[in-house]
PQR file with spaces between the fields and no chain letter, atoms N, CA, C, O and H, PARSE charges and radii, in Angstrom:
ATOM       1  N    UNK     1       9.007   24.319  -11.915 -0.4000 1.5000
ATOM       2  CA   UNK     1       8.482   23.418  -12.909 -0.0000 2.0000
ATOM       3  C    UNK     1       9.471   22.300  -13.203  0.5500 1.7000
ATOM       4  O    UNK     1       9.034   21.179  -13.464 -0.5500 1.4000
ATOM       5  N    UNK     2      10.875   22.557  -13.175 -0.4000 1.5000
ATOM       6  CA   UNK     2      12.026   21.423  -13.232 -0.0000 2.0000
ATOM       7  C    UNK     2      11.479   20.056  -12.285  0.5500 1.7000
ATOM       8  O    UNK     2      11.405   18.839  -12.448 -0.5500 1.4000
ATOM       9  H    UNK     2      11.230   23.468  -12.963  0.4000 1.0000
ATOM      10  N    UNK     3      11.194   20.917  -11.349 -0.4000 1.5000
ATOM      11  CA   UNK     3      11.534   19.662   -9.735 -0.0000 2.0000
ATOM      12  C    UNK     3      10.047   18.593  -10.326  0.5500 1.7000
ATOM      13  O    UNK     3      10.032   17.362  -10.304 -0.5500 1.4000
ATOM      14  H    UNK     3      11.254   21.906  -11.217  0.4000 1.0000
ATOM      15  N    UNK     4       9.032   19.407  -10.765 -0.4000 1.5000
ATOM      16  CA   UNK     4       8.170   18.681  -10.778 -0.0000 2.0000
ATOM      17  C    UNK     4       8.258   17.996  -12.090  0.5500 1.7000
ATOM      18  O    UNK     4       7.732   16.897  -12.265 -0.5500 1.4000
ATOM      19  H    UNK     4       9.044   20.407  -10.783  0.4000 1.0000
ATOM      20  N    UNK     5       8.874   18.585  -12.960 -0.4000 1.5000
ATOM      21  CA   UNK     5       9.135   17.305  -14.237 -0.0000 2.0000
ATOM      22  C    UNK     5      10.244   16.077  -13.805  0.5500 1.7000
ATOM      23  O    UNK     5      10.316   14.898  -14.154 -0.5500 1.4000
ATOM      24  H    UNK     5       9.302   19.477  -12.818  0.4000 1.0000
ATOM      25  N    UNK     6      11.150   16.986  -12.797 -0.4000 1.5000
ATOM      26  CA   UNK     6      11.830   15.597  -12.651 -0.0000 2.0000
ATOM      27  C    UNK     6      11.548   14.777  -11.807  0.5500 1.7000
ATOM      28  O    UNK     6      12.308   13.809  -11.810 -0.5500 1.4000
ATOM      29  H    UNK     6      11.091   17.943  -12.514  0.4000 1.0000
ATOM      30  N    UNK     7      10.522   14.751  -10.849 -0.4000 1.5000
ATOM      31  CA   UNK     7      10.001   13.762  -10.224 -0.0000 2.0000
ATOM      32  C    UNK     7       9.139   12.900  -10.955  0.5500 1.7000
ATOM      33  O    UNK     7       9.113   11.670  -10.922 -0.5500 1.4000
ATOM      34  H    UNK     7       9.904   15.538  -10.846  0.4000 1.0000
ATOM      35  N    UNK     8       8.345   13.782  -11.705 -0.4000 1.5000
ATOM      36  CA   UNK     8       7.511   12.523  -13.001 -0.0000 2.0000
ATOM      37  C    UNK     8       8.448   11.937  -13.405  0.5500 1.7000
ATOM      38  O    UNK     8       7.901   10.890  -13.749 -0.5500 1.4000
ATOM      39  H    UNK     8       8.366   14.782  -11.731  0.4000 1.0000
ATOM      40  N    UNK     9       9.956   11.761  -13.736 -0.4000 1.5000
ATOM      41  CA   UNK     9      10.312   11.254  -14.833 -0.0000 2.0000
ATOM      42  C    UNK     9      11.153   10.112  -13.653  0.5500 1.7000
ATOM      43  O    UNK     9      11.576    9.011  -14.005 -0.5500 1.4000
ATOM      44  H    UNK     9      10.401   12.612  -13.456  0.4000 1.0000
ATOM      45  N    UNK    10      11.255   10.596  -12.393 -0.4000 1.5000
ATOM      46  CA   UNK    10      11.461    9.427  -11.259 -0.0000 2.0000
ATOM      47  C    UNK    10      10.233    8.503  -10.813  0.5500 1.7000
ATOM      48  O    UNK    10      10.509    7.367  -10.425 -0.5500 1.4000
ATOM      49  H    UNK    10      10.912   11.490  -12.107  0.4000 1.0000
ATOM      50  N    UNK    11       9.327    8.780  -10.833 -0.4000 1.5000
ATOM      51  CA   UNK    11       8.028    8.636  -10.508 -0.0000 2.0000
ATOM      52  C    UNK    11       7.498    7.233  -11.335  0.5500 1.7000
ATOM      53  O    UNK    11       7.269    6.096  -10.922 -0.5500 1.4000
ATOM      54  H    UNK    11       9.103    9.702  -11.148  0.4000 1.0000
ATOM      55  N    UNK    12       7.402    7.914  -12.839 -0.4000 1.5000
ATOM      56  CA   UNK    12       6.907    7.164  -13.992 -0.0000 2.0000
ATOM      57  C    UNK    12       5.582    7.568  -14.121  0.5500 1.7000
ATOM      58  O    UNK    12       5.540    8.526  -13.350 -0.5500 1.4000
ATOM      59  H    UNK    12       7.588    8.837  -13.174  0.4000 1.0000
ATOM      60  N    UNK    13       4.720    7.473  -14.498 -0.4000 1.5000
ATOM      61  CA   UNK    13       3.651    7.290  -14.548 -0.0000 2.0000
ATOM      62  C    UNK    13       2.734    6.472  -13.282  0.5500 1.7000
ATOM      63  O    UNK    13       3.346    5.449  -12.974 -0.5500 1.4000
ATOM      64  H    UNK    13       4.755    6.694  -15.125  0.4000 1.0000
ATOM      65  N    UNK    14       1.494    6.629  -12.497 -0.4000 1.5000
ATOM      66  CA   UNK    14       0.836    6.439  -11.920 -0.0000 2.0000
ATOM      67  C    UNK    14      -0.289    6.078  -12.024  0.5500 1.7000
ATOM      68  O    UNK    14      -1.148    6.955  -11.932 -0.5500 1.4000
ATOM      69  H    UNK    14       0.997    7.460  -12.747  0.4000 1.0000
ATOM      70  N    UNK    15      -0.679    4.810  -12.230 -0.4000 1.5000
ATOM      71  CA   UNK    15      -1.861    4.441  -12.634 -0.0000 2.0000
ATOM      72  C    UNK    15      -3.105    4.891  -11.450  0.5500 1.7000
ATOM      73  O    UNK    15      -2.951    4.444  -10.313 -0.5500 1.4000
ATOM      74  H    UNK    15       0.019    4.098  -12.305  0.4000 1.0000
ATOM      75  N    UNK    16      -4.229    5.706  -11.712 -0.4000 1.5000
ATOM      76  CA   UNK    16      -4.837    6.342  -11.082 -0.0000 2.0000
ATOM      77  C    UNK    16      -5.990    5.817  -10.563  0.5500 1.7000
ATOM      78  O    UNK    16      -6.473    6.426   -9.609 -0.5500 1.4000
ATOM      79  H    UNK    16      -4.354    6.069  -12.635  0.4000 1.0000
ATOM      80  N    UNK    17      -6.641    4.670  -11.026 -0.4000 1.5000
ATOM      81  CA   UNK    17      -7.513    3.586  -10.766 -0.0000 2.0000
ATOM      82  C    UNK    17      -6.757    2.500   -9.518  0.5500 1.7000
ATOM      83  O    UNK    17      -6.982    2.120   -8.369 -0.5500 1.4000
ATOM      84  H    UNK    17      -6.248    4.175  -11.801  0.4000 1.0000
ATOM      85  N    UNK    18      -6.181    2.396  -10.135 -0.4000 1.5000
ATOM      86  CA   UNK    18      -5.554    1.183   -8.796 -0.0000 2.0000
ATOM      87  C    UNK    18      -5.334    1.738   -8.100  0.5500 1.7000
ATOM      88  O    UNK    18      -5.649    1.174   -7.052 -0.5500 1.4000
ATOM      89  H    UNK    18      -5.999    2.704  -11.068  0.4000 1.0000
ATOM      90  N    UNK    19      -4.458    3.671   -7.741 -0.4000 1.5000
ATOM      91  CA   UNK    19      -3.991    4.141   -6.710 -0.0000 2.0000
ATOM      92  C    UNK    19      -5.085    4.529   -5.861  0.5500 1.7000
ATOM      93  O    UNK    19      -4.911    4.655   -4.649 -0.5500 1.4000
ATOM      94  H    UNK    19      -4.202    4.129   -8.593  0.4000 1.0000
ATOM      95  N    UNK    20      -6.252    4.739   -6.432 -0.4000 1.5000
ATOM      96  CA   UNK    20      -7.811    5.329   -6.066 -0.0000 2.0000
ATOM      97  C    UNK    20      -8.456    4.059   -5.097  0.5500 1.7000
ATOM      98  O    UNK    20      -9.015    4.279   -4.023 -0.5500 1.4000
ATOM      99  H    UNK    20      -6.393    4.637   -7.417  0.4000 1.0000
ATOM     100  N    UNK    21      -8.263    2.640   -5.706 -0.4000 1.5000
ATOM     101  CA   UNK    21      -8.893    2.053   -5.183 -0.0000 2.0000
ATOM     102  C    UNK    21      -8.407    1.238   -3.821  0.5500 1.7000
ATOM     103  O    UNK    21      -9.059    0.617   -2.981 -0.5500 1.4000
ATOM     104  H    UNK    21      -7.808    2.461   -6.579  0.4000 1.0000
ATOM     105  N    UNK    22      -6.559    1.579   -4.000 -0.4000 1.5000
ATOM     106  CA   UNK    22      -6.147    0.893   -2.843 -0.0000 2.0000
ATOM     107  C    UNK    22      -5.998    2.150   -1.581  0.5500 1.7000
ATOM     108  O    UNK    22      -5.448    1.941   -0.500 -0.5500 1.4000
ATOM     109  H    UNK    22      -6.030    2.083   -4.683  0.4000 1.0000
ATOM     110  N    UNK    23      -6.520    3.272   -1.932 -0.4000 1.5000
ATOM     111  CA   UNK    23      -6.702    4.389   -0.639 -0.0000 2.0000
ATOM     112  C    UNK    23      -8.243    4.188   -0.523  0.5500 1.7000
ATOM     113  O    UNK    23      -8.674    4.781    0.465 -0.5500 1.4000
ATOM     114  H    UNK    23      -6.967    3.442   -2.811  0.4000 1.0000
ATOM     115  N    UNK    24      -8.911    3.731   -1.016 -0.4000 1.5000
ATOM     116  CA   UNK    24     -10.336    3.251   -0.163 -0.0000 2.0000
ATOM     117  C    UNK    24     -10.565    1.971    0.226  0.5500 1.7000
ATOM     118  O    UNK    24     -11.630    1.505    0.631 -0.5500 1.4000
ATOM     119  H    UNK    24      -8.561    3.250   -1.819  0.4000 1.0000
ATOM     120  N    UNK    25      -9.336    1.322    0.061 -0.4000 1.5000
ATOM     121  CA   UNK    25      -9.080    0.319    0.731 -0.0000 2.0000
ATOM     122  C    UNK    25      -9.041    0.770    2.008  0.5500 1.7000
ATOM     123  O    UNK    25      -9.842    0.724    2.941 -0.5500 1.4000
ATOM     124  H    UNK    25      -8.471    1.700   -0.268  0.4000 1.0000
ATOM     125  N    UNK    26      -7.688    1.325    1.832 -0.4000 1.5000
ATOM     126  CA   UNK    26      -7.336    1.427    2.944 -0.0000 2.0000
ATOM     127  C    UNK    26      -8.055    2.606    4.070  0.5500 1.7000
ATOM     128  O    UNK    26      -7.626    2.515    5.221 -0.5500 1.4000
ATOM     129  H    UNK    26      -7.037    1.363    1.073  0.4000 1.0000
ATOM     130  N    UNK    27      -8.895    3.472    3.863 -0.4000 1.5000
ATOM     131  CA   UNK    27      -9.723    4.421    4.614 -0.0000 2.0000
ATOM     132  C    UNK    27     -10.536    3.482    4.971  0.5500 1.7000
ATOM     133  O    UNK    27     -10.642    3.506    6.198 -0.5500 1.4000
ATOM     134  H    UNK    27      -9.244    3.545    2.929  0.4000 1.0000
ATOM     135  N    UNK    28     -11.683    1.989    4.112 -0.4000 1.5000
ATOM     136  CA   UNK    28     -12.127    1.615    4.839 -0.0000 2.0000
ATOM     137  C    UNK    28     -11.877    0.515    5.719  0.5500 1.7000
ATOM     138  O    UNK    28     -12.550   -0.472    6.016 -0.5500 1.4000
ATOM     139  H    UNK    28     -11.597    1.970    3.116  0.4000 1.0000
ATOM     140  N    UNK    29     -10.985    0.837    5.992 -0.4000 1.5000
ATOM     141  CA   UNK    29      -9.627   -0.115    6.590 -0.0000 2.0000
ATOM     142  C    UNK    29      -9.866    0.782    8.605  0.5500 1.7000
ATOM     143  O    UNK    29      -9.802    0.265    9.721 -0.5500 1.4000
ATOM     144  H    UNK    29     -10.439    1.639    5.751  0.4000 1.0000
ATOM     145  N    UNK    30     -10.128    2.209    8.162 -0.4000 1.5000
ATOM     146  CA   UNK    30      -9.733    3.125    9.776 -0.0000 2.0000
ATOM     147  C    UNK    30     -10.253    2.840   10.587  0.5500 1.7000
ATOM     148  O    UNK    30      -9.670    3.180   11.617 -0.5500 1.4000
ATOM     149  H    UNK    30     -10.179    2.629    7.256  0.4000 1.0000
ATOM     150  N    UNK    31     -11.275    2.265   10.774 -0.4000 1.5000
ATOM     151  CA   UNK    31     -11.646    2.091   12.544 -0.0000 2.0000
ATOM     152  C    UNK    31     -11.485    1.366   12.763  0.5500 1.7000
ATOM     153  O    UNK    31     -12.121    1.153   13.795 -0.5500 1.4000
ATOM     154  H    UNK    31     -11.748    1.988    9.937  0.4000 1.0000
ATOM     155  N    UNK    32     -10.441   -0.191   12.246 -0.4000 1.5000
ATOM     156  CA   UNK    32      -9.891   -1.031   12.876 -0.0000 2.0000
ATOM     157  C    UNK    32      -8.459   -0.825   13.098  0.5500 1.7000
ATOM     158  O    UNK    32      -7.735   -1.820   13.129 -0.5500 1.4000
ATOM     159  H    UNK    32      -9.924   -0.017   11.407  0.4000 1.0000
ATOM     160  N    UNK    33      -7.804    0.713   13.306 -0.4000 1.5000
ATOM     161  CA   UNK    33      -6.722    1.138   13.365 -0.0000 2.0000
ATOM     162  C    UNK    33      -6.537    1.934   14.208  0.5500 1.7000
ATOM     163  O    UNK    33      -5.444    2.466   14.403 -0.5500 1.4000
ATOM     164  H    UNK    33      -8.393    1.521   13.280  0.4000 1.0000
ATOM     165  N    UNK    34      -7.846    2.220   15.034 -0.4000 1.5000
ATOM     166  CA   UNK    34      -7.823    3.112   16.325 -0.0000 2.0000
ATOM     167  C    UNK    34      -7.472    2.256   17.162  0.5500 1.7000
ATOM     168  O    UNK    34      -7.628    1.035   17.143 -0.5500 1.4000
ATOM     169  H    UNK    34      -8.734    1.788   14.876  0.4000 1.0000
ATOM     170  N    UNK    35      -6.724    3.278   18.318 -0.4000 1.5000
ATOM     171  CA   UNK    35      -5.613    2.665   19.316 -0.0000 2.0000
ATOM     172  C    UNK    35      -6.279    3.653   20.297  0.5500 1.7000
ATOM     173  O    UNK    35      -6.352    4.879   20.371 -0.5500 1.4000
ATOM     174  H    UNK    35      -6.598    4.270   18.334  0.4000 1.0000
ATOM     175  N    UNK    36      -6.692    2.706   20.954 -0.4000 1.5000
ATOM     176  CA   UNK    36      -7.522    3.232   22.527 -0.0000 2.0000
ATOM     177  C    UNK    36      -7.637    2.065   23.534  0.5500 1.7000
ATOM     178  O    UNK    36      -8.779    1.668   23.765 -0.5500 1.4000
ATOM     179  H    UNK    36      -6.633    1.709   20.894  0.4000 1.0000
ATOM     180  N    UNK    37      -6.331    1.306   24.331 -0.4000 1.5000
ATOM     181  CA   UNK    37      -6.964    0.193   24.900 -0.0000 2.0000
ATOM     182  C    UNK    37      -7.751    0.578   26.109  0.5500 1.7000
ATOM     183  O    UNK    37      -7.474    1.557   26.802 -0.5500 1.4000
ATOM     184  H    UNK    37      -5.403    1.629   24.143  0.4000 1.0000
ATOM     185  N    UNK    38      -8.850   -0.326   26.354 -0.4000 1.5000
ATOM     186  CA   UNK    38      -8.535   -1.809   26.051 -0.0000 2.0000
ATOM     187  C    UNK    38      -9.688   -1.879   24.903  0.5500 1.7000
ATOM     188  O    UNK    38      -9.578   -2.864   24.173 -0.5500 1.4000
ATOM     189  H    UNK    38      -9.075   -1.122   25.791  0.4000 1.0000
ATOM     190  N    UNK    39     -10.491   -1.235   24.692 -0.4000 1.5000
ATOM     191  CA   UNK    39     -11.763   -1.209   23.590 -0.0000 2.0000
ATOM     192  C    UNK    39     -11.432   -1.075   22.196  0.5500 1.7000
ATOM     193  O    UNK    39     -11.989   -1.638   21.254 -0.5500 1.4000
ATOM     194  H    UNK    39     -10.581   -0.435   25.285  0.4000 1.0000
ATOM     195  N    UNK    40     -10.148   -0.005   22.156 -0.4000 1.5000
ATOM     196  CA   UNK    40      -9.896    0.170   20.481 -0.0000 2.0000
ATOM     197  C    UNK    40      -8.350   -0.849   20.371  0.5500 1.7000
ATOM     198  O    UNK    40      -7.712   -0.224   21.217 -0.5500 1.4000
ATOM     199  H    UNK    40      -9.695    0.452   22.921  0.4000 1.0000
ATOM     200  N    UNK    41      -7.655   -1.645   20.034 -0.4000 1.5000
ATOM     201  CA   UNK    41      -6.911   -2.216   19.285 -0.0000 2.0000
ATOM     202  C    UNK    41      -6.445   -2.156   18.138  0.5500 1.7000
ATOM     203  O    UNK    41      -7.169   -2.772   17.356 -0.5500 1.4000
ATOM     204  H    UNK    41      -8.174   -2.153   19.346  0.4000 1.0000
ATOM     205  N    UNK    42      -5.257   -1.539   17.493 -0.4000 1.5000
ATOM     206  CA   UNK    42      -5.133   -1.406   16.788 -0.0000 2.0000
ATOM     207  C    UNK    42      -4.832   -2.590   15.308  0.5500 1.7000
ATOM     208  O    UNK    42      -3.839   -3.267   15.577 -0.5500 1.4000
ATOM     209  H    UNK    42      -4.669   -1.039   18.128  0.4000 1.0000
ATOM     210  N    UNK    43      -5.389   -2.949   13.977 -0.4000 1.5000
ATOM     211  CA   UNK    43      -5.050   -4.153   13.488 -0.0000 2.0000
ATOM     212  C    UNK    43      -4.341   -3.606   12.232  0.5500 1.7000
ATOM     213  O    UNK    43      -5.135   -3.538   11.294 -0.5500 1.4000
ATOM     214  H    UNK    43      -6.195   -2.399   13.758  0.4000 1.0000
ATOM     215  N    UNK    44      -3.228   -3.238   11.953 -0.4000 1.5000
ATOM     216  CA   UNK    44      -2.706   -3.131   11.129 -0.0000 2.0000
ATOM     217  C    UNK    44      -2.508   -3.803    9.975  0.5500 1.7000
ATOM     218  O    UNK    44      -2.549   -3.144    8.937 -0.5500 1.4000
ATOM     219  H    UNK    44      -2.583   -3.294   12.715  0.4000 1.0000
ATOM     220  N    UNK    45      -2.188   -5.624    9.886 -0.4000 1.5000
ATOM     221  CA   UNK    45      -2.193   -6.381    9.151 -0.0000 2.0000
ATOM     222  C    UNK    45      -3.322   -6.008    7.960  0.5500 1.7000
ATOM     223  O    UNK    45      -3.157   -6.301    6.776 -0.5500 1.4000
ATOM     224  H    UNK    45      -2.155   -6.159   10.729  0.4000 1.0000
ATOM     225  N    UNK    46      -4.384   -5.375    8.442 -0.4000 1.5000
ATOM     226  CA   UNK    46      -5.918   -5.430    7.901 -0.0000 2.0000
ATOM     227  C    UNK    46      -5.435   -4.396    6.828  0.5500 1.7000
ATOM     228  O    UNK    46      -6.035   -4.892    5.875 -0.5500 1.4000
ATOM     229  H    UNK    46      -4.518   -5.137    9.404  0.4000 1.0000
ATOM     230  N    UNK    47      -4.865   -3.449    6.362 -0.4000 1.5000
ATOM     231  CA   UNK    47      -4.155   -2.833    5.918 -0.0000 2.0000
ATOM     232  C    UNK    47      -2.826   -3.262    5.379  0.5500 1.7000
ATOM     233  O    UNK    47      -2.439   -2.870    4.278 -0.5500 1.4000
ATOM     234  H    UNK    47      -4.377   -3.046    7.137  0.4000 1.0000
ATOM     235  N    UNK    48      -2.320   -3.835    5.924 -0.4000 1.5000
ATOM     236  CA   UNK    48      -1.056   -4.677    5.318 -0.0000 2.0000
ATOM     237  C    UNK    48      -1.310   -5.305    3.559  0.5500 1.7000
ATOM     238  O    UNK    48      -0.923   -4.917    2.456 -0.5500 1.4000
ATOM     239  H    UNK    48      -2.634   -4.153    6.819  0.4000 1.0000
ATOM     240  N    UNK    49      -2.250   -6.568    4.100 -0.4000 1.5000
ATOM     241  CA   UNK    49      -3.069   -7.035    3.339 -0.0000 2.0000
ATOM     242  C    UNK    49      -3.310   -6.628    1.949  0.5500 1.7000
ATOM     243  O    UNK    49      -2.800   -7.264    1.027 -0.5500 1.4000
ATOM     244  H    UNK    49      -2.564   -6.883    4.995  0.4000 1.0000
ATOM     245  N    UNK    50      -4.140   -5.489    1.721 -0.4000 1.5000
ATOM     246  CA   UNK    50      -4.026   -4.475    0.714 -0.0000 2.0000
ATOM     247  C    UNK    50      -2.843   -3.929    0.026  0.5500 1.7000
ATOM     248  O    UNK    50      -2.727   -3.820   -1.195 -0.5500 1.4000
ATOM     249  H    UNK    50      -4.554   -4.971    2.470  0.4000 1.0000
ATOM     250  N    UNK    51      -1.811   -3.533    1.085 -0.4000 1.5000
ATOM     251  CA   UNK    51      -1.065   -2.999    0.400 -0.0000 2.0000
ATOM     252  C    UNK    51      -0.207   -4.081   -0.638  0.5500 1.7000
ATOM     253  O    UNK    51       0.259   -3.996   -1.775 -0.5500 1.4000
ATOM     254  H    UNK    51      -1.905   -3.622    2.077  0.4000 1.0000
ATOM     255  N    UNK    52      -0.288   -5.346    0.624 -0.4000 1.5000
ATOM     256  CA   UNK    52       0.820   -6.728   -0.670 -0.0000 2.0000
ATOM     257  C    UNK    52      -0.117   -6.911   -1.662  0.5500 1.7000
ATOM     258  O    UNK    52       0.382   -7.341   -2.702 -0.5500 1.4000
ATOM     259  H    UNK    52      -0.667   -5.415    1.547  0.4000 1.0000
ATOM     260  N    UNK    53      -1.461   -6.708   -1.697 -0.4000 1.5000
ATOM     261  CA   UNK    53      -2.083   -7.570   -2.749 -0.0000 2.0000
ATOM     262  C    UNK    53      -1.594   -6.070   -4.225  0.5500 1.7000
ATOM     263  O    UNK    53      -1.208   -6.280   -5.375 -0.5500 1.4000
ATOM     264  H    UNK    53      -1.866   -6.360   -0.852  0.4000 1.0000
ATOM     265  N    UNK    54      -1.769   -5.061   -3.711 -0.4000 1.5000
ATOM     266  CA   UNK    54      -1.317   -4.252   -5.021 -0.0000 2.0000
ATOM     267  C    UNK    54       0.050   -4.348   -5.272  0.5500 1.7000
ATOM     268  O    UNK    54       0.282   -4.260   -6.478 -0.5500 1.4000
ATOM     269  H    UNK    54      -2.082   -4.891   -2.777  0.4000 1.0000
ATOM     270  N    UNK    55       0.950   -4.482   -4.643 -0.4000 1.5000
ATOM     271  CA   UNK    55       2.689   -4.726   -4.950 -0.0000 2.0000
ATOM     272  C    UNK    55       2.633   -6.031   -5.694  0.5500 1.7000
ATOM     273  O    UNK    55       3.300   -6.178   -6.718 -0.5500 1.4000
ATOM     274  H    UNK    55       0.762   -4.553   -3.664  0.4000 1.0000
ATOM     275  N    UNK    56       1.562   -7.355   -5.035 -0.4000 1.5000
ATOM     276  CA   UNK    56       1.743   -8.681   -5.425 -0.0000 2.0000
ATOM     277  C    UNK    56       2.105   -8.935   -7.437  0.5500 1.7000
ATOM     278  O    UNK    56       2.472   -9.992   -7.951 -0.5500 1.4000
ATOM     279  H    UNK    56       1.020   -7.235   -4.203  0.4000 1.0000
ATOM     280  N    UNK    57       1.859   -7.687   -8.122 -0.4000 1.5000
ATOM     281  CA   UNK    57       1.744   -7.966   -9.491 -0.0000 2.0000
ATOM     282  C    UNK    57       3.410   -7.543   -9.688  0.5500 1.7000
ATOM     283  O    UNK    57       3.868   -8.126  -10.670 -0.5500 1.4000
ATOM     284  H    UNK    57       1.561   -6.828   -7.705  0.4000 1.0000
ATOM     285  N    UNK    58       4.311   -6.765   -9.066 -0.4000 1.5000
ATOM     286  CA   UNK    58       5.222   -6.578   -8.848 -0.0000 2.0000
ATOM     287  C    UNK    58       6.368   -7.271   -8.215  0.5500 1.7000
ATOM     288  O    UNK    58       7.429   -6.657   -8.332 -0.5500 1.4000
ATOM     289  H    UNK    58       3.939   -6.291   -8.268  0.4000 1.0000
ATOM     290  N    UNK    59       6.406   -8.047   -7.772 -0.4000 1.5000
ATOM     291  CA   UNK    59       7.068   -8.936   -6.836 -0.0000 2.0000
ATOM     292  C    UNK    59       7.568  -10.169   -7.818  0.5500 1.7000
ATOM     293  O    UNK    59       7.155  -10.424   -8.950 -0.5500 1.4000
ATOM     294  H    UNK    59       5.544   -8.546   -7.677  0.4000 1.0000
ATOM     295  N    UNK    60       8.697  -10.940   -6.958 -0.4000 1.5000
ATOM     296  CA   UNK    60       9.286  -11.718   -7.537 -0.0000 2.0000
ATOM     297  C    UNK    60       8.767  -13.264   -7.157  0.5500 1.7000
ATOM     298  O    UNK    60       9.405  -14.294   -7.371 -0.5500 1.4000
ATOM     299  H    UNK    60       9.032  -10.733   -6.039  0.4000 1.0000
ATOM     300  N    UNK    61       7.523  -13.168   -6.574 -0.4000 1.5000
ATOM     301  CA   UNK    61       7.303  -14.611   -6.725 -0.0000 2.0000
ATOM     302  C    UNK    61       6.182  -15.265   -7.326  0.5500 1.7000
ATOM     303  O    UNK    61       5.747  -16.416   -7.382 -0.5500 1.4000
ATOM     304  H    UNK    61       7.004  -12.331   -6.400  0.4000 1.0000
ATOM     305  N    UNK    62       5.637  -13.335   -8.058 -0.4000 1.5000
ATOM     306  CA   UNK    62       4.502  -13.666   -9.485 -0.0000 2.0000
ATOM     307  C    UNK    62       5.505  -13.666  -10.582  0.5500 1.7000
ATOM     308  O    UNK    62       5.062  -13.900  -11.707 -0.5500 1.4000
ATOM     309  H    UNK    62       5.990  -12.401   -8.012  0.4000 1.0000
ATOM     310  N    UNK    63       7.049  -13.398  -10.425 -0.4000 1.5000
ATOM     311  CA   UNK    63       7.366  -13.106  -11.726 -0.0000 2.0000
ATOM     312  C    UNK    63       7.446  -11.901  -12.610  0.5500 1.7000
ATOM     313  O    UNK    63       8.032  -11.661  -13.666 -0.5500 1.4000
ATOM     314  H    UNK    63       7.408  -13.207   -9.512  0.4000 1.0000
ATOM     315  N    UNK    64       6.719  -11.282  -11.882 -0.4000 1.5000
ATOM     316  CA   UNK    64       6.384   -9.980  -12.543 -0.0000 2.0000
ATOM     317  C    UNK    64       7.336   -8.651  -12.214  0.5500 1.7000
ATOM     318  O    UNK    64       7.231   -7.783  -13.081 -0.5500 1.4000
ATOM     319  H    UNK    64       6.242  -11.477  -11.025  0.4000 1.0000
ATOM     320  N    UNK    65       8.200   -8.348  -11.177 -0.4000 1.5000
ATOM     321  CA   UNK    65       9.195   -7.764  -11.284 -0.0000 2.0000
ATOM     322  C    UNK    65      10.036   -7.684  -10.536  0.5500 1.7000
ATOM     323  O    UNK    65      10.553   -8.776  -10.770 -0.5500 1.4000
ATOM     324  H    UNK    65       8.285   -9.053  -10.473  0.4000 1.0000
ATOM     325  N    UNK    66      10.768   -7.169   -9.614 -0.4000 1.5000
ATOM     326  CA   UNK    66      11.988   -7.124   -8.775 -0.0000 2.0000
ATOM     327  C    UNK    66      11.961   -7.336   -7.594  0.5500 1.7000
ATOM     328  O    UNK    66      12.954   -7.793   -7.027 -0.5500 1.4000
ATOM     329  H    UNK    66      10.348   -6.282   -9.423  0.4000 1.0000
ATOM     330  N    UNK    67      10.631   -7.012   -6.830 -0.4000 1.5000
ATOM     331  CA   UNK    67      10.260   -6.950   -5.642 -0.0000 2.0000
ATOM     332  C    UNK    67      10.160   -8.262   -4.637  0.5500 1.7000
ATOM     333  O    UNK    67       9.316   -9.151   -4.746 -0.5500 1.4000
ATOM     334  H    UNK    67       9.825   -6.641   -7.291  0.4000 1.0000
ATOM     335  N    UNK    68      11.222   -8.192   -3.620 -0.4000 1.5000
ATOM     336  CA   UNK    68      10.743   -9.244   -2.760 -0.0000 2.0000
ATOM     337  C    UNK    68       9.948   -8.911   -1.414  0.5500 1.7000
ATOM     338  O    UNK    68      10.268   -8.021   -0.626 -0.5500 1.4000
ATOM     339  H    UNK    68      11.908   -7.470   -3.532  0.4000 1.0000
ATOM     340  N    UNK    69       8.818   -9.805   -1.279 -0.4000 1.5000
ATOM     341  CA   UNK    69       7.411   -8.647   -0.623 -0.0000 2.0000
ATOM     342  C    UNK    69       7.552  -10.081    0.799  0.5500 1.7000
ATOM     343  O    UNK    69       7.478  -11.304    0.913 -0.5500 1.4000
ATOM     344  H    UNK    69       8.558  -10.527   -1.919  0.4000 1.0000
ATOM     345  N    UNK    70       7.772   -8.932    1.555 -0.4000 1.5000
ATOM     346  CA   UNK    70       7.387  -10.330    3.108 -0.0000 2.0000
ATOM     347  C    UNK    70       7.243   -9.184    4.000  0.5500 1.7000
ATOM     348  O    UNK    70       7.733   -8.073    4.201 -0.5500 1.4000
ATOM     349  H    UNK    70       7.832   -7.939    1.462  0.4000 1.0000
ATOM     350  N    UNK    71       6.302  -10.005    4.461 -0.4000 1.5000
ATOM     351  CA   UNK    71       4.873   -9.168    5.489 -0.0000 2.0000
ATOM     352  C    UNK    71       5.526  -10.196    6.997  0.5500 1.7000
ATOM     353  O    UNK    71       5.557  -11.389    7.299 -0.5500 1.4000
ATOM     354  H    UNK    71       5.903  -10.907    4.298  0.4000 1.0000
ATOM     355  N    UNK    72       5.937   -8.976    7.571 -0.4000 1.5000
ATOM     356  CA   UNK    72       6.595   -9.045    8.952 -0.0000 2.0000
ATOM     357  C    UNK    72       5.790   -8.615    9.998  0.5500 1.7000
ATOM     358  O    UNK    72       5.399   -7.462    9.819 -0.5500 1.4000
ATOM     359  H    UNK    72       5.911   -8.007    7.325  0.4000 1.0000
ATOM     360  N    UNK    73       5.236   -9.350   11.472 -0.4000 1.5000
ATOM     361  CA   UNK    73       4.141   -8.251   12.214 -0.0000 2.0000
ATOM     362  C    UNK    73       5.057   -8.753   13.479  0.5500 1.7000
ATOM     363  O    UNK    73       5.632   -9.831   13.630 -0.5500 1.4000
ATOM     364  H    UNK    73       5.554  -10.287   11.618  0.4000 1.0000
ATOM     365  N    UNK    74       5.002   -7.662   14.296 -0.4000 1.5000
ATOM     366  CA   UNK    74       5.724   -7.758   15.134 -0.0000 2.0000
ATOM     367  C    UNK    74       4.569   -8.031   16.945  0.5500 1.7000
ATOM     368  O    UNK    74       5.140   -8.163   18.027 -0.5500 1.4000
ATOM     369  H    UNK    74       4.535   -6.786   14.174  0.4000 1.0000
């Protein structure tokens, strides 16, 4: 019971709406993430996407907190 209080108290709180809605983001994100060439291609960015737009309220070039967010694709 320690480990798990002290990860809440590393953790913080988890807002459960936004975390809900950016994993059905991203599930309906999966079949442009199958990797089968030459028919399946995988597009990761498509997923990327999502994830900066929920950090974006966090980041330092809304102002809003520490985070410097740059989306690298290789």
């Amino acid at each position: 019971m320690a480990t798990t209080t002290k990860l809440l108290e590393t953790l913080g709180s988890l807002e459960r709406d936004s975390f809900v809605s950016l994993l059905s983001n991203l599930m309906d994100e999966s079949r442009y993430l199958q990797n089968n060439p030459p028919e399946l291609i995988p597009e990761e960015d498509r997923v990327v996407k999502h994830v900066l737009n929920s950090l974006l309220p966090l980041s330092t070039t809304t102002g809003g907190g520490p985070l410097i967010l740059n989306h690298v694709t290789y």
